[in-house]
N, C-alpha and C positions, 0 to 999 in steps of 0.2 A: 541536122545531117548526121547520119550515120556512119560512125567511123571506128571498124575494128581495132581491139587493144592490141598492141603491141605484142604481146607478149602472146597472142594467138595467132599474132602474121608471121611469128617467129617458128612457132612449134607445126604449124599447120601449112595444108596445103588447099588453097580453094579448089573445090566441088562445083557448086552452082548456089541458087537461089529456090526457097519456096515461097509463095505468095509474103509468108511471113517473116520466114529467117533465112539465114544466109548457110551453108552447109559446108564443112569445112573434112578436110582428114587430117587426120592427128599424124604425123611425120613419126610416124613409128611404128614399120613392115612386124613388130612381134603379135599386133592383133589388130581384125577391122576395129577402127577405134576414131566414131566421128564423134563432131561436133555442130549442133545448131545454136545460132547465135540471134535472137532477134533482133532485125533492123530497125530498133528504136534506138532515141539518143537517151545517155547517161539514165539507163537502168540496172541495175545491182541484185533487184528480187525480183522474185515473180509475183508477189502481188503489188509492184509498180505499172505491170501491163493491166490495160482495162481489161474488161468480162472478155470481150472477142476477140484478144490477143489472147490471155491465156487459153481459151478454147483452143484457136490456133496453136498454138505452142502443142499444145499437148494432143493434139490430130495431127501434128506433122510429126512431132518425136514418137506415136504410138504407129502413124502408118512407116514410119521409117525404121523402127527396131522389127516390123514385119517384115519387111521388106529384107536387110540384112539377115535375118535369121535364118530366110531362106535360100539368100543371094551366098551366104559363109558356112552353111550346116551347124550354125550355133548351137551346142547345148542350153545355153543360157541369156538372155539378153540384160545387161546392166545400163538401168537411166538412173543418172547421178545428175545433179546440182549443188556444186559443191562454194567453189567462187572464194577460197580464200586466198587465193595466191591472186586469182584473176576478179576484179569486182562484176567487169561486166558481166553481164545474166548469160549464161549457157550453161548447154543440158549437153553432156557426155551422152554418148548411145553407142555401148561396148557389145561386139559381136563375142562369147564367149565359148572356149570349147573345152572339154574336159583335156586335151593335150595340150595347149596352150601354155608357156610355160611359166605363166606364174599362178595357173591352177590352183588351189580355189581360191587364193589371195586376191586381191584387191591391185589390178595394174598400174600404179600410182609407184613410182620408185622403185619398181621390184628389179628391173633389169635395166641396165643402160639401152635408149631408142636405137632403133637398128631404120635409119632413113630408107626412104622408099628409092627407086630408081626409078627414071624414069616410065620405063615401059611396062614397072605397075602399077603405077599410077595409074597409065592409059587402060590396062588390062582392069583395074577396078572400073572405071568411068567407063567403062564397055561391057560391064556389067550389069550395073545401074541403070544406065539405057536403058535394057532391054526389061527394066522392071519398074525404074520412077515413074508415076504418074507423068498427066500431060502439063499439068500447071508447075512442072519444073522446070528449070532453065539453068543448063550447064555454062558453068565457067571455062571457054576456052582459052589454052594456052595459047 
């Protein structure tokens, strides 16, 4: 059974689902800054997903950094997998803009998170809408 770390239901705010991972936001209005998690149990890498999970993984995190680049006017899009703080396997997919304030550094510690309120949350998730494929599935509040 699939059960997200802790320390991702803390920082984060559920999105939805894609066939494969789970789709999260990162609780921190300084930049689009999601997260996909695959709904496998106790995996740590990505070469613990078989051949068609990884394919998966990396067709949802590539149609997904498309998708935001065009959803946020990204200069830049950043896919990390990093996992040392968190073991579970997730892949960051950072909308990037050359004003963004912690330009061209790495958003990792640069500035203390500044939370979402509610009604951008809803203003992102009504965004995405209007661009996620059909094999997704929003998480309502």
């Amino acid at each position: 059974m699939f059960v997200l770390d802790s320390r991702l239901q803390q920082d984060t705010l559920p999105v939805g689902d894609f066939p494969l991972c789970r789709l999260l936001l990162m609780n921190d209005a300084n930049y689009p800054w999601f997260i996909l998690v695959p709904r496998r149990e106790e995996v740590s890498e990505l070469f613990q997903l078989d051949g068609l999970d990884q394919q998966a993984l990396w067709q949802e995190a590539t149609m997904l950094a498309e998708t935001l680049k065009d959803a946020f006017g990204a200069d830049k899009m950043n896919i990390a997998t990093l996992g040392n703080v968190v073991s579970q396997l997730h892949v960051h997919v950072i909308a990037r803009r050359r004003d963004d304030p912690a330009w061209p550094a790495p958003v990792w510690g640069r500035l203390p998170a500044q939370p979402y309120g509610d009604e951008q949350v809803l203003a992102i998730k009504d965004r995405l809408r209007l661009v996620l494929a059909e094999n997704f599935c929003f998480i309502e509040d």
